[in-house]
C-alpha positions as a Markdown table, in Angstrom:
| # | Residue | x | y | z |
|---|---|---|---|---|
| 1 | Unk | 0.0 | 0.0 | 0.0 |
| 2 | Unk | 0.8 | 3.8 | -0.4 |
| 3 | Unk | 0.4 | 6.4 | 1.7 |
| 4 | Unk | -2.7 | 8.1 | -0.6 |
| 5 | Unk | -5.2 | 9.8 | 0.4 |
| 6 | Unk | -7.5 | 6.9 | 1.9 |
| 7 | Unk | -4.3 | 6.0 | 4.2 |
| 8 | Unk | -3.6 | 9.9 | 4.8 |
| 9 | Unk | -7.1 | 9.8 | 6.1 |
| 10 | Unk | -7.4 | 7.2 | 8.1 |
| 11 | Unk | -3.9 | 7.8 | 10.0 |
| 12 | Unk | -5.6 | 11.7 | 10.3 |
| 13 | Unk | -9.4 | 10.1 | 11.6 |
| 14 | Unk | -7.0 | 8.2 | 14.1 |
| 15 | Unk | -4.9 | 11.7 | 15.1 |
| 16 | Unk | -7.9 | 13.9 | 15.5 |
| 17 | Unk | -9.4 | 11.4 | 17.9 |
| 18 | Unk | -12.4 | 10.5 | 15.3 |
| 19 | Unk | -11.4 | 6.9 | 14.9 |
| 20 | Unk | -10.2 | 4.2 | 17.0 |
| 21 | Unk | -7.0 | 4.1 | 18.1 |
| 22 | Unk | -5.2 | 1.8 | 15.3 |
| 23 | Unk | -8.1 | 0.8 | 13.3 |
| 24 | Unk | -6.6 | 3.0 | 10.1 |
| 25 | Unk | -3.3 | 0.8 | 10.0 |
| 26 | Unk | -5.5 | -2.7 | 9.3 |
| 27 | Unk | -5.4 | -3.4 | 5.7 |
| 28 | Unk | -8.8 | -3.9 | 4.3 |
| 29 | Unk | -9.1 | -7.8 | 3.7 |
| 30 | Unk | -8.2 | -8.2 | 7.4 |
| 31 | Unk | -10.9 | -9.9 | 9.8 |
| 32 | Unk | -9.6 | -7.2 | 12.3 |
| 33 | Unk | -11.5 | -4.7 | 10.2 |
| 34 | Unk | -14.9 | -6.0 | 11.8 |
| 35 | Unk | -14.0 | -5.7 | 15.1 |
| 36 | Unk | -13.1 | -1.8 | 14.9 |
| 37 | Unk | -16.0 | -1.8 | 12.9 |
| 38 | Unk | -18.3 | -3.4 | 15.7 |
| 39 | Unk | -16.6 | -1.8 | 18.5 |
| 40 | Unk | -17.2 | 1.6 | 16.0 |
| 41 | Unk | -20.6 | 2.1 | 16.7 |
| 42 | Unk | -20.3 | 0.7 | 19.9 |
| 43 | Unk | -18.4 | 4.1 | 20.9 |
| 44 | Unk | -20.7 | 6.1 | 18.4 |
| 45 | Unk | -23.5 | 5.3 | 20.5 |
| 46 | Unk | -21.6 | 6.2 | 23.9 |
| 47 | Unk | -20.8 | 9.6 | 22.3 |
| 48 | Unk | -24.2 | 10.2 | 21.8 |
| 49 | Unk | -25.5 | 9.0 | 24.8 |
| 50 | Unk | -22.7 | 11.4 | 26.8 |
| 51 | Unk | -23.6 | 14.2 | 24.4 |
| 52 | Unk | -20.0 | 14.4 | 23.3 |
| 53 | Unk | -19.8 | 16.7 | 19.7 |
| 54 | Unk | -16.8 | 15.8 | 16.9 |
| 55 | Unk | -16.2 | 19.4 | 17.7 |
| 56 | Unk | -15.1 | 18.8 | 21.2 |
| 57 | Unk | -12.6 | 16.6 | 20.3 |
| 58 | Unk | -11.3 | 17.6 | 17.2 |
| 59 | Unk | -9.3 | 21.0 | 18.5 |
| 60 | Unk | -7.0 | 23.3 | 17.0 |
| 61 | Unk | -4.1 | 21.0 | 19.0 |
| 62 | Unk | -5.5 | 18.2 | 17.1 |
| 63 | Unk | -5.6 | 19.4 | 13.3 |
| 64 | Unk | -1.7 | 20.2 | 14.5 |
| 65 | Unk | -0.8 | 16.9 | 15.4 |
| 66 | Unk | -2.6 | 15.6 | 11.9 |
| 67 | Unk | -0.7 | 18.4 | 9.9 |
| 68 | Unk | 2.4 | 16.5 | 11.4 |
| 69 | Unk | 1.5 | 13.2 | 11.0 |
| 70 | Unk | 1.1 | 13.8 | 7.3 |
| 71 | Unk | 4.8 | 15.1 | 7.0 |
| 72 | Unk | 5.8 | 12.7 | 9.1 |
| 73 | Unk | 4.4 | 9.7 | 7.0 |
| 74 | Unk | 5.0 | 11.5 | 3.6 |
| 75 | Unk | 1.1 | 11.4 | 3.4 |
| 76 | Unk | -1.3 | 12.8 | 0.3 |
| 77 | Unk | -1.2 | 16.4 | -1.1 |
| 78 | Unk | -5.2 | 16.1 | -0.5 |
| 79 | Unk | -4.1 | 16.4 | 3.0 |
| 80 | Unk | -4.3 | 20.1 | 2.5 |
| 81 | Unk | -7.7 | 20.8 | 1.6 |
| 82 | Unk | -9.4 | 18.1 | 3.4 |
| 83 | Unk | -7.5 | 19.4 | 6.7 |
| 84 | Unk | -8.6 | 22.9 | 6.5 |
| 85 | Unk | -12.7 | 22.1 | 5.3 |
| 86 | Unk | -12.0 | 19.5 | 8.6 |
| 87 | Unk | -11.5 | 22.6 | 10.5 |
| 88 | Unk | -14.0 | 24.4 | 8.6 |
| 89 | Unk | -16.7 | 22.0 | 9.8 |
């Protein structure tokens, strides 16, 4: 695999606190996919139920760390729209 922008994403989701912690790194034929994906909504539905907004955890500090991450892995160009319409949102 590359680091495009699906990768770039997915190491991002992880960064910003939007994902589980290592669920972006499992390649996709992996059986380990449909755990994060089980235990996904699983935490979904404990956000909601604790009224906790993407916008309280994705901060300024976060979109930081992601803008690092992406140097750091040599991640996608796209990385520098998709960040900024992240913080946008």
């Amino acid at each position: 695999g590359g680091q495009f922008t699906a990768n770039t994403m997915a190491c991002i989701s992880e960064v910003i606190g939007l994902a589980l912690p290592y669920s972006g790194g499992a390649p996709a034929p992996d059986t380990e996919r449909d755990e994060y994906a089980y235990r996904s909504g699983r935490q979904v539905v404990d956000l909601i139920r604790s009224q906790l907004r993407p916008r309280d955890i994705v901060t300024r500090k976060a979109l930081e760390n992601a803008a690092r991450i992406v140097g750091a892995t040599g991640g996608s160009t796209n990385a520098a729209l998709h960040l900024p319409a992240i913080a946008h949102e």
